[in-house]
C-alpha positions as a printed NumPy array, in Angstrom:
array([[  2.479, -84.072,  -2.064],
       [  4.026, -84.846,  -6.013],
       [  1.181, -84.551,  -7.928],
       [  1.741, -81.313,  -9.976],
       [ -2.452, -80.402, -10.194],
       [ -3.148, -81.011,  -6.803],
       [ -0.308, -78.638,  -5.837],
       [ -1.395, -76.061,  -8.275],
       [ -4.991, -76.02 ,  -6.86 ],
       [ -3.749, -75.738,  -3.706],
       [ -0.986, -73.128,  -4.592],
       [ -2.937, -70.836,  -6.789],
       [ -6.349, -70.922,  -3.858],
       [ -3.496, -69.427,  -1.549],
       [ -2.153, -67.337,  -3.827],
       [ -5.568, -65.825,  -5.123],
       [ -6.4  , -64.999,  -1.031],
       [ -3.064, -62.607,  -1.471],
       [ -3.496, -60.602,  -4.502],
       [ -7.425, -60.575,  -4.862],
       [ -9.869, -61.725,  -7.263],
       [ -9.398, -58.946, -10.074],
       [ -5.872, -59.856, -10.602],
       [ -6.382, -63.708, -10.263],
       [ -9.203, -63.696, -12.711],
       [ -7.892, -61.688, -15.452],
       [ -4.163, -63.713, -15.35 ],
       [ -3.917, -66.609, -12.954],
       [ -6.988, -68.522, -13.746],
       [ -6.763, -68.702, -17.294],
       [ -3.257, -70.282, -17.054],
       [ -2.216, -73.896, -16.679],
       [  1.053, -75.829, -15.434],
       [  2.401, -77.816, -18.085],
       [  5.828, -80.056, -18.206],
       [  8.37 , -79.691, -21.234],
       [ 10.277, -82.402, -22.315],
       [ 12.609, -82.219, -20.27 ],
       [ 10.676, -82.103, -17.131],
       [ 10.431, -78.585, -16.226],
       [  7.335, -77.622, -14.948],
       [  6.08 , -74.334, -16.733],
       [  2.923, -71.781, -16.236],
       [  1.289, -71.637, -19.587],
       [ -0.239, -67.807, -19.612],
       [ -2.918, -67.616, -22.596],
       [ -0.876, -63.872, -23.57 ],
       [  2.47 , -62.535, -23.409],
       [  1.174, -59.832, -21.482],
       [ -0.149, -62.101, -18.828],
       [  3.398, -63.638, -18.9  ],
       [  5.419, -60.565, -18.127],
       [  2.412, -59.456, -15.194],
       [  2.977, -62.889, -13.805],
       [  6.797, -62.937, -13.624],
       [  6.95 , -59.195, -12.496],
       [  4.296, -59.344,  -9.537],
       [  3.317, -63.277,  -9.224],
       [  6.061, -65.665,  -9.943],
       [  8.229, -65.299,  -7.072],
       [  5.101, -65.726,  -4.489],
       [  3.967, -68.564,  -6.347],
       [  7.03 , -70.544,  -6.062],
       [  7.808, -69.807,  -2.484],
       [  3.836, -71.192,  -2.269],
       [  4.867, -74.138,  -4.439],
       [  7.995, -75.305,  -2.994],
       [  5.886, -75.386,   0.525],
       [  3.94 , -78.009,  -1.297],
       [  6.407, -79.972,  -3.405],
       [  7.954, -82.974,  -2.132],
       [  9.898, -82.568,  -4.884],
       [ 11.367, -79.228,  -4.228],
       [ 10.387, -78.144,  -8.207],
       [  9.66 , -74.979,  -9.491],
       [  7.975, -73.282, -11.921],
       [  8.941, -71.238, -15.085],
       [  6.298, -69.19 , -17.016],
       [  6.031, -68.86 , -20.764],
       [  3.05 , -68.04 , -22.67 ],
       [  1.206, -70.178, -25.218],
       [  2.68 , -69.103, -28.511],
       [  5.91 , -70.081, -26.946],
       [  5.168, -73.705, -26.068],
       [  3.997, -76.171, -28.34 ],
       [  3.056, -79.058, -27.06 ],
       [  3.925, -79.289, -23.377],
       [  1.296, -82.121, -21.815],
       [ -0.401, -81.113, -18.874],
       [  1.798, -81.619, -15.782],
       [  0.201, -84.861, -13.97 ],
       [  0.176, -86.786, -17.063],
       [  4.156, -86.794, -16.722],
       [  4.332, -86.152, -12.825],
       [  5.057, -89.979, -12.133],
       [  7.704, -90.146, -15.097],
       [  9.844, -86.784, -14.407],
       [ 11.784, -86.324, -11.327],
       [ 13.97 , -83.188, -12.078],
       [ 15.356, -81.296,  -9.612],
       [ 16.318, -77.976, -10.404],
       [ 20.075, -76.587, -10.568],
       [ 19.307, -74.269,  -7.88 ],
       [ 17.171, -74.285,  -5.09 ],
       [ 16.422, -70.435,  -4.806],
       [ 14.856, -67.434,  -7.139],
       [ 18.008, -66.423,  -8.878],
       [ 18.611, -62.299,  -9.037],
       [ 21.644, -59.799, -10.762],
       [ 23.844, -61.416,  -8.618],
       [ 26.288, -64.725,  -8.623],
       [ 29.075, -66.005,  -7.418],
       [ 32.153, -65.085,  -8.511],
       [ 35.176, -66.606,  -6.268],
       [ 35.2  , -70.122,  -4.693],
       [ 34.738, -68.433,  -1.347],
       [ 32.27 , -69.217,   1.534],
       [ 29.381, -67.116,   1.706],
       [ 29.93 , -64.078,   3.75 ],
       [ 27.41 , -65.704,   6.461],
       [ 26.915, -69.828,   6.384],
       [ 23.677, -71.221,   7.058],
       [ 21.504, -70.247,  10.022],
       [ 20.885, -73.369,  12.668],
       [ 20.102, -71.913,  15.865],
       [ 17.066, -70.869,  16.711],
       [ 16.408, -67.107,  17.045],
       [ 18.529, -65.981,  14.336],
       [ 17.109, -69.201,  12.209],
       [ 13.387, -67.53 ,  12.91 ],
       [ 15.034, -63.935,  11.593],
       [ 16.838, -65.442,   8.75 ],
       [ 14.012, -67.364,   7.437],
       [ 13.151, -66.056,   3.455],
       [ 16.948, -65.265,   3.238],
       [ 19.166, -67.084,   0.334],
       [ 21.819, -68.44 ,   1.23 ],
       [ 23.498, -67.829,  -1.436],
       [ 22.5  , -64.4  ,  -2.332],
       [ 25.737, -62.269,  -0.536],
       [ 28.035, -59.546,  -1.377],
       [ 30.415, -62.018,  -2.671],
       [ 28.183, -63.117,  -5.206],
       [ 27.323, -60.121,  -6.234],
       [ 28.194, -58.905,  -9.368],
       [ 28.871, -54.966, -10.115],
       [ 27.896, -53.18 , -12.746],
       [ 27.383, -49.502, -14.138],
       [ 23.871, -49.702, -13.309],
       [ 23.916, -50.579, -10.106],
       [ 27.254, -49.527,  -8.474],
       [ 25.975, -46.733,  -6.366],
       [ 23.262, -49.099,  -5.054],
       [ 25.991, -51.611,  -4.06 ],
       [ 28.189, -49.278,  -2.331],
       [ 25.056, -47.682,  -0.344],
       [ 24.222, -51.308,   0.58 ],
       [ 27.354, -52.074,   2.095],
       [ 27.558, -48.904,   4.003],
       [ 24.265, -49.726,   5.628],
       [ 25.549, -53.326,   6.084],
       [ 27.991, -52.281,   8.153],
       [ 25.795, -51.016,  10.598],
       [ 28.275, -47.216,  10.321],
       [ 26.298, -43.925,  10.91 ],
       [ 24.559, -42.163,   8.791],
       [ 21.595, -39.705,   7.75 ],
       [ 19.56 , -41.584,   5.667],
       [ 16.744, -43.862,   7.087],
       [ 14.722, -45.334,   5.321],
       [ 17.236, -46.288,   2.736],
       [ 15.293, -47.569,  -0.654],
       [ 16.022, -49.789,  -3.618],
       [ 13.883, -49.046,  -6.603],
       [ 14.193, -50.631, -10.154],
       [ 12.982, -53.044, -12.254],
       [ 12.109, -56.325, -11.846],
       [ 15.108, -59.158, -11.995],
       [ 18.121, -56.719, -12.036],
       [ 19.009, -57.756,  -7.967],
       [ 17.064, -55.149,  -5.474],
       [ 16.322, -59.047,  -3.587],
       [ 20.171, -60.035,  -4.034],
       [ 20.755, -56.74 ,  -2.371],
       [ 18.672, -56.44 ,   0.385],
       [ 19.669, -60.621,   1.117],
       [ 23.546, -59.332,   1.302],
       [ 22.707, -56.736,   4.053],
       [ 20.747, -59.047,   6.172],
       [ 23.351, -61.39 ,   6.353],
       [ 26.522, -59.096,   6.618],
       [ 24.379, -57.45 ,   9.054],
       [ 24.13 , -60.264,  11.144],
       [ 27.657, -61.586,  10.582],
       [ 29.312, -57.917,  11.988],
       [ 26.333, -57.901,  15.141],
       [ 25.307, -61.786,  15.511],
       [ 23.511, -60.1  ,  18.831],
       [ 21.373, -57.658,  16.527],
       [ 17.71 , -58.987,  15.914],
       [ 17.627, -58.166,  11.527],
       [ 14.092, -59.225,  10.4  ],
       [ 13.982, -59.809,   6.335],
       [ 10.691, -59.969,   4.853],
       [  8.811, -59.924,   2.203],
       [  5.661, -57.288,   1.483],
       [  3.415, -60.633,   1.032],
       [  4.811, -62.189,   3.623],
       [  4.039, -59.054,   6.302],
       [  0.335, -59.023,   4.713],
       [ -0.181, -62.643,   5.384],
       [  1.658, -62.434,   8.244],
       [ -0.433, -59.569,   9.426],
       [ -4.023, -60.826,   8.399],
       [ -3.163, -64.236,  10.367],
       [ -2.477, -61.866,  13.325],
       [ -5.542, -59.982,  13.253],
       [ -7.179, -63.439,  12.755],
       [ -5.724, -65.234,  15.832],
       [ -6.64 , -61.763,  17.848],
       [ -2.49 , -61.94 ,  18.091],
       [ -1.889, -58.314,  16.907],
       [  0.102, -57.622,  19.617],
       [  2.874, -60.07 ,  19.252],
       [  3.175, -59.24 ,  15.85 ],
       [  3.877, -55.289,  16.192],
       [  6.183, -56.422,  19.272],
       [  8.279, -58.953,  16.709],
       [  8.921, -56.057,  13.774],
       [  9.413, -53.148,  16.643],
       [ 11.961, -54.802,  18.   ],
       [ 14.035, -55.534,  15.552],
       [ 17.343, -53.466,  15.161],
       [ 17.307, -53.544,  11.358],
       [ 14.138, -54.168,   9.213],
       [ 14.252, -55.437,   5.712],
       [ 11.121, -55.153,   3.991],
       [ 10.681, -56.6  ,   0.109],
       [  8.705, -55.6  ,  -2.789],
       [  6.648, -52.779,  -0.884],
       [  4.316, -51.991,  -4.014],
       [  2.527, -55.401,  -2.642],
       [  1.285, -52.979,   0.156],
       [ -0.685, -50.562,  -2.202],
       [ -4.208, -50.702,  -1.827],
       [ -4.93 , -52.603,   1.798],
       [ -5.228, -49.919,   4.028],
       [ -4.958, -51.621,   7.376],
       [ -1.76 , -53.388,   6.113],
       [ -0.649, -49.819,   5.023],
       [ -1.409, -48.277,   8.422],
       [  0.499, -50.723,  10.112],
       [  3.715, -50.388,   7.964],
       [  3.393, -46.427,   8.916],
       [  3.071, -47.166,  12.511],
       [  5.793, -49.55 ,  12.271],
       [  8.361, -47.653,  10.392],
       [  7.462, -44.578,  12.992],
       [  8.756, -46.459,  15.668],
       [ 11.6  , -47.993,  14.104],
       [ 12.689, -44.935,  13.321],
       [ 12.202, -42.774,  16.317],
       [ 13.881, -45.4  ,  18.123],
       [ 16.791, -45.082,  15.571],
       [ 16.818, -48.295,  14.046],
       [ 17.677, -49.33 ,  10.495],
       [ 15.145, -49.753,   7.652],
       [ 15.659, -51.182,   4.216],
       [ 12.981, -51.257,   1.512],
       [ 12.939, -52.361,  -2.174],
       [ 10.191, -51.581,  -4.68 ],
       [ 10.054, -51.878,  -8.55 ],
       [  9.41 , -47.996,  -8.562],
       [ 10.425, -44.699,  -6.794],
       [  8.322, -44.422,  -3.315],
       [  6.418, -40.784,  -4.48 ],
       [  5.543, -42.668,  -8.049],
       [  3.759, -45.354,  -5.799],
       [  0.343, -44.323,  -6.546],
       [ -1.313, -47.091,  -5.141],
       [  0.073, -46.505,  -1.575],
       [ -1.27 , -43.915,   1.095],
       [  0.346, -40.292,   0.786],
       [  1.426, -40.459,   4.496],
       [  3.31 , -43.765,   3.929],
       [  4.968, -42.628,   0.628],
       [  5.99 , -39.704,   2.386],
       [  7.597, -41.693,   5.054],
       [  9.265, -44.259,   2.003],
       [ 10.696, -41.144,   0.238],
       [ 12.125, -39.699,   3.679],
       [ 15.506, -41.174,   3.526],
       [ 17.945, -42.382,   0.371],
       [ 16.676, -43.447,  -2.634],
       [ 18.963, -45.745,  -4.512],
       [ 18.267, -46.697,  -8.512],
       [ 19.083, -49.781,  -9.229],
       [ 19.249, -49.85 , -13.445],
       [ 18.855, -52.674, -16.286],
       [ 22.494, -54.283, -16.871],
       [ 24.319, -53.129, -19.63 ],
       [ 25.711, -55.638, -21.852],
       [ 28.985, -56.285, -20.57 ],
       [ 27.388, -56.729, -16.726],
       [ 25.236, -59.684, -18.377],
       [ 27.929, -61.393, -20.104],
       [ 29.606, -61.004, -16.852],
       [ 27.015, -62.654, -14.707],
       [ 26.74 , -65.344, -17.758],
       [ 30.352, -66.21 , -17.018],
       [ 30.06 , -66.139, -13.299],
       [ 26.769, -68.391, -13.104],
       [ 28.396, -70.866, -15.261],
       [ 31.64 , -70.306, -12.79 ],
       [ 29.337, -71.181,  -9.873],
       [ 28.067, -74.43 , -11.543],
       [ 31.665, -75.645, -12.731],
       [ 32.083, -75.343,  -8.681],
       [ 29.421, -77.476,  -8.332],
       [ 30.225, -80.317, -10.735],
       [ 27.445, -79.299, -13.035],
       [ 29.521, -78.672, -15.527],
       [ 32.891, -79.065, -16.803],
       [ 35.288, -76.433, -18.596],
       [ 34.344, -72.884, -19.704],
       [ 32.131, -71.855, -22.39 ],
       [ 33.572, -69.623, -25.283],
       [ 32.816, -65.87 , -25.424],
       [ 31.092, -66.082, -28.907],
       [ 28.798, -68.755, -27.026],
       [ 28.245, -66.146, -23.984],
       [ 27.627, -63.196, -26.272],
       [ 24.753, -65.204, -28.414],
       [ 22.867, -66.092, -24.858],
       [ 22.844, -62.822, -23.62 ],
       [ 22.047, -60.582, -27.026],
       [ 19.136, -63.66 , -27.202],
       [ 17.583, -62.924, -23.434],
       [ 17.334, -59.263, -23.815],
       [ 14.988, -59.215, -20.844],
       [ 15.937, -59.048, -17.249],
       [ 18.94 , -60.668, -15.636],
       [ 16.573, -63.044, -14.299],
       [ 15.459, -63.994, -17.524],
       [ 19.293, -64.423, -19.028],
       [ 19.883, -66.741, -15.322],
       [ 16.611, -69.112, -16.972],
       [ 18.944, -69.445, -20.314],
       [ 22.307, -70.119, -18.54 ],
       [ 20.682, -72.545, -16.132],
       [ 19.493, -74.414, -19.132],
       [ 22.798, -74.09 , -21.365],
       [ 24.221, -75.691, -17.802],
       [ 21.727, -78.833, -17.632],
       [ 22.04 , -79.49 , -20.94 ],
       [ 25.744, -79.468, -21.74 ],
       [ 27.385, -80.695, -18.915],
       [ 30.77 , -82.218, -19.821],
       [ 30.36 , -80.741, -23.213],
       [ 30.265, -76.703, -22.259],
       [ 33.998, -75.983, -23.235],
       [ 33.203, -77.53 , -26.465],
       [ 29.886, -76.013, -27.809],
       [ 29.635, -73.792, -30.796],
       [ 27.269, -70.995, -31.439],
       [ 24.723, -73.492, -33.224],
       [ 24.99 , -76.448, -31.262],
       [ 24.691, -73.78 , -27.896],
       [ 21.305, -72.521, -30.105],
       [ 19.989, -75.73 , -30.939],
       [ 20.684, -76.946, -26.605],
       [ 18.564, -74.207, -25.831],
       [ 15.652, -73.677, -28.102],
       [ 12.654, -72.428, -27.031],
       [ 14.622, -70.869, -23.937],
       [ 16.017, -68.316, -26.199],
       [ 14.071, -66.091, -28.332],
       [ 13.589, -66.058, -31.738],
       [ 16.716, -64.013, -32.459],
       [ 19.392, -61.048, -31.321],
       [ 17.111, -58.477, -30.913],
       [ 18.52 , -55.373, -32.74 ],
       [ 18.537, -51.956, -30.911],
       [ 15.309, -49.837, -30.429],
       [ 15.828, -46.29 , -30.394],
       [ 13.178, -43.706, -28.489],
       [ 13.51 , -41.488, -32.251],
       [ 12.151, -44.986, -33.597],
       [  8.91 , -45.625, -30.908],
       [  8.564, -41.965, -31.197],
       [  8.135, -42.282, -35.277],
       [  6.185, -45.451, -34.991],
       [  3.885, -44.563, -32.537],
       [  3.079, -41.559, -34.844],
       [  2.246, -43.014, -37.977],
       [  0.179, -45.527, -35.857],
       [ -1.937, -42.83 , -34.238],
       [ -1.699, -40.494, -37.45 ],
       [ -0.329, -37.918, -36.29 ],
       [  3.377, -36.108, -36.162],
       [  6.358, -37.062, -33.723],
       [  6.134, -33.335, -33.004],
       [  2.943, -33.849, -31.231],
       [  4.327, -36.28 , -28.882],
       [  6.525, -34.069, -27.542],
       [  4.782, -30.753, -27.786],
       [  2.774, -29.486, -24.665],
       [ -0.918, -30.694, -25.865],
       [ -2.055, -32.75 , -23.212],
       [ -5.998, -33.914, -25.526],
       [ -6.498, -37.551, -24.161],
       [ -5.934, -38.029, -28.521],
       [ -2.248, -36.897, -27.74 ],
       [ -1.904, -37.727, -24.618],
       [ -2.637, -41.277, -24.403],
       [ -0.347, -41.881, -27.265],
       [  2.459, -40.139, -25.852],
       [  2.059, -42.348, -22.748],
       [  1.591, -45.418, -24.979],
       [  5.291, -44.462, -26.214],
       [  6.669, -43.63 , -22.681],
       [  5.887, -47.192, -21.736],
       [  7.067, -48.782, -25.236],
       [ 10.787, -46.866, -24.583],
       [ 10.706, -48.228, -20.74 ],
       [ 10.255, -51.318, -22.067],
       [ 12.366, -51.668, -25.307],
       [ 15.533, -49.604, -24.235],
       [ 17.886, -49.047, -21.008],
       [ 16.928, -45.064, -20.503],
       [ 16.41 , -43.927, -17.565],
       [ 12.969, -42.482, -16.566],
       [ 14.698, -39.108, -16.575],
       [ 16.529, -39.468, -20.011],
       [ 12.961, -40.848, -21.791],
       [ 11.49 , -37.668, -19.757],
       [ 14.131, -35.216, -21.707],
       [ 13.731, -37.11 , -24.88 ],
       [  9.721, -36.315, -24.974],
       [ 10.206, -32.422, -24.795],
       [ 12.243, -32.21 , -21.538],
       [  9.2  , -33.225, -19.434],
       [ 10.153, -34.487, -15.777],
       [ 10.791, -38.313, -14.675],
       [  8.134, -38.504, -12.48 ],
       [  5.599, -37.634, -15.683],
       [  7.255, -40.277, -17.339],
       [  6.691, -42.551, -13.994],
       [  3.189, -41.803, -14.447],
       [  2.713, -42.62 , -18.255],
       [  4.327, -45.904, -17.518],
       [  2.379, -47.09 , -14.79 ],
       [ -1.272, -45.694, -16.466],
       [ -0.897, -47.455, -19.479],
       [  0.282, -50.737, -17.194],
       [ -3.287, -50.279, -15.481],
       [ -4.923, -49.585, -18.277],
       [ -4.009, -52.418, -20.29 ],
       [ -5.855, -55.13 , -18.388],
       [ -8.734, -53.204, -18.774],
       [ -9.104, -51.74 , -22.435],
       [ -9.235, -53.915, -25.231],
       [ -8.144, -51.125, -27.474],
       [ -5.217, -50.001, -25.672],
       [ -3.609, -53.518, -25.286],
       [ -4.071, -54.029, -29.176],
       [ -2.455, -50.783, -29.801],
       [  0.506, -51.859, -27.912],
       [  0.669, -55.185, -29.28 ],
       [  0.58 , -54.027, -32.637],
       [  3.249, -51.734, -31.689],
       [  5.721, -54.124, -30.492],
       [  5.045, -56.513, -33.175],
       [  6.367, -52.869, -35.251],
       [  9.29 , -52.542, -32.988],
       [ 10.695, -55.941, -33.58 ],
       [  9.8  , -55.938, -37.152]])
């Protein structure tokens, strides 16, 4: 199958079965697949809200569901509409654009930095092919690139990768979306493997145990299912917010990380959040997520992003996709341009790659701007400081910074303190703990909460979502 509609109708019916009708509705449905000039399919969201809900809790599914489909092995990018102009609609272009992408697999914090093998080559034979299946390739320890944000996570992942004792099980990666708690949990799996080839190390996904799951229960094949997880010497489990909210998937988890444990075998889980500020997920089961080591992986810094810059464009020099090395004033302008995630900055450098070629050692700042275009945002975001959202989201509510961080909890100070919480979570690189100290020395895990009500409220109240929009549009003056 090539055509780009007929694989989106089929994609997104698959992918509305997995995350329900609520969430479909409000942001899958009223998007559409477009192709850009240069023949990259994109999801056109009709917000940028919708954007950022679909890249943090959609995009990855849907491409995994998309590449199933393609005979063409493309995959999709999301932008919303006020940042593409006149993209056709994908099938009117399908026959003329062939583009394969620069790399087959969701790119994550990580890259490569040496010429060497991957720590473990590709998986042929067929048990450890069945285990390794969802695993990247490339996505090792060797590729991965440390940072100040994410060191502690690195070394904790090794340790566990080496299969050496210790007194933390579950361990449990928890961060934001993009900065490499996949790249991570990838490395372990196969370093795992390489040191115990004999070891049975099941990597999966949270959406791929539900479907996996549901099919079982389906095909009256339960059994086999809990026997292929309990089994396993080390379980790898992705993205475990997915679970929140489907009880029998969630009392399955708990009865399979009971056993896994009590039979002392390893367990590594990754979720954009700590397990206790889970909400969404069963006390029992967040009990059981929080029992072990949790590990914080943060945002990169700026110096980690120009590094992974350098070593993504290393990685394609390797390949032949390009040729020489691009300057640092070059590097610098991408990544002060991409302030987002590192996924985000990957997007920019994979396009900086396709489009300059030959030419990379030779670009200047402009020509690098003018390559890029709509890739890039409008301009080098300047610094947001919590004394600023504070101060902003003041005068917006009238009413006195002092409010936000005094003790009144009125819904008329309340909300607006957690409308600020989320603005500094989103617009600077403190930690839940330092944006908890800035707002009167309250804990993280109030902070935790503020974030993720005004995430669930958004959707939902008209009001709220303008607030924040008007905020932002503040913010970035």
């Amino acid at each position: 199958m090539t055509d780009p509609d007929r694989i989106w109708n089929e994609a997104s019916l698959r992918l509305r079965a997995e995350i329900g009708d609520g969430p479909f509705s409000s942001y899958i449905a009223p998007s559409a697949v477009r192709i850009d000039g240069g023949g990259q399919l994109i999801l056109v969201t009709p917000t940028g809200y919708a954007r950022d809900w679909v890249r943090k809790n959609a995009l990855r599914r849907l491409n995994e569901l998309w590449l199933g489909l393609d005979g063409l092995s493309r995959r999709l990018e999301v932008r919303c509409r006020a940042e593409v102009t006149s993209a056709p609609p994908a099938s009117s272009m399908a026959s003329a654009v062939a583009m394969q992408p620069l790399s087959g697999a969701p790119l994550s914090a990580a890259h490569e930095q040496t010429p060497m093998a991957p720590t473990v080559g590709p998986v042929t034979d067929g048990a450890r092919a069945v285990r390794a299946a969802g695993l990247q390739e490339r996505l090792t320890f060797d590729s991965f690139v440390e940072g100040q944000g994410n060191a502690f996570a690195l070394a904790i992942a090794r340790q566990t990768a080496s299969w050496a004792d210790g007194h933390f099980n579950p361990i449990f990666f928890c961060g934001p979306y993009g900065y490499g708690k996949t790249h991570l949990l990838n490395a372990i799996a196969w370093e795992a493997q390489r040191l115990r080839p004999d070891a049975k190390v099941v990597y999966l996904t949270a959406e791929r145990f539900l479907s996996t799951f549901v099919k079982a229960m389906q095909d009256r094949s339960t059994a086999a299912f809990k026997e292929s997880l309990r089994s396993a010497d080390m379980l790898l489990l992705d993205d475990v917010q997915f679970v929140g909210g489907k009880a029998s998937t969630q009392e399955e988890l708990l009865s399979t990380l009971t056993a896994l444990i009590e039979d002392g075998k390893r367990i590594v889980l990754s979720a954009d959040r700590p397990p206790m500020a889970l909400n969404e997920v069963e006390p029992r089961l967040r009990s059981h997520l929080a029992a072990g080591l949790t590990c914080p992986v943060e945002p990169a810094d700026r110096a980690l992003k120009i590094a992974v810059a350098e070593n993504r464009l290393a990685a394609f020099a390797r390949m032949g996709v390009v040729s020489g090395e691009a300057s640092r004033e070059v590097l610098e302008q991408v990544v002060d341009r991409t302030p987002g995630s590192v996924r985000e900055l990957e997007g920019a450098v994979n396009t900086l790659a396709a489009a300059a070629g030959s030419r990379l050692s030779s670009l200047g700042v402009e020509e690098t701007l003018t390559l890029l275009g709509s890739a890039l945002r409008g301009g080098p975001e300047r610094r947001i400081t919590v004394d600023e959202i504070q101060k902003t989201v003041a005068e917006h509510f009238n009413m006195k910074q002092a409010d936000l961080l005094s003790e009144r909890r009125t819904r008329a100070v309340a909300r607006p303190r957690q409308i600020a919480m989320w603005l500094c979570k989103q617009h600077t690189t403190r930690s839940y703990p330092d944006i908890g100290r800035r707002f009167g020395g309250r804990d993280h895990t109030t902070v935790l909460h503020g974030v993720r009500k005004i995430e669930e409220l958004m959707p939902l109240d008209d009001q709220i979502a303008r607030d924040v929009e008007a905020l932002t549009r503040k913010l970035r003056g």
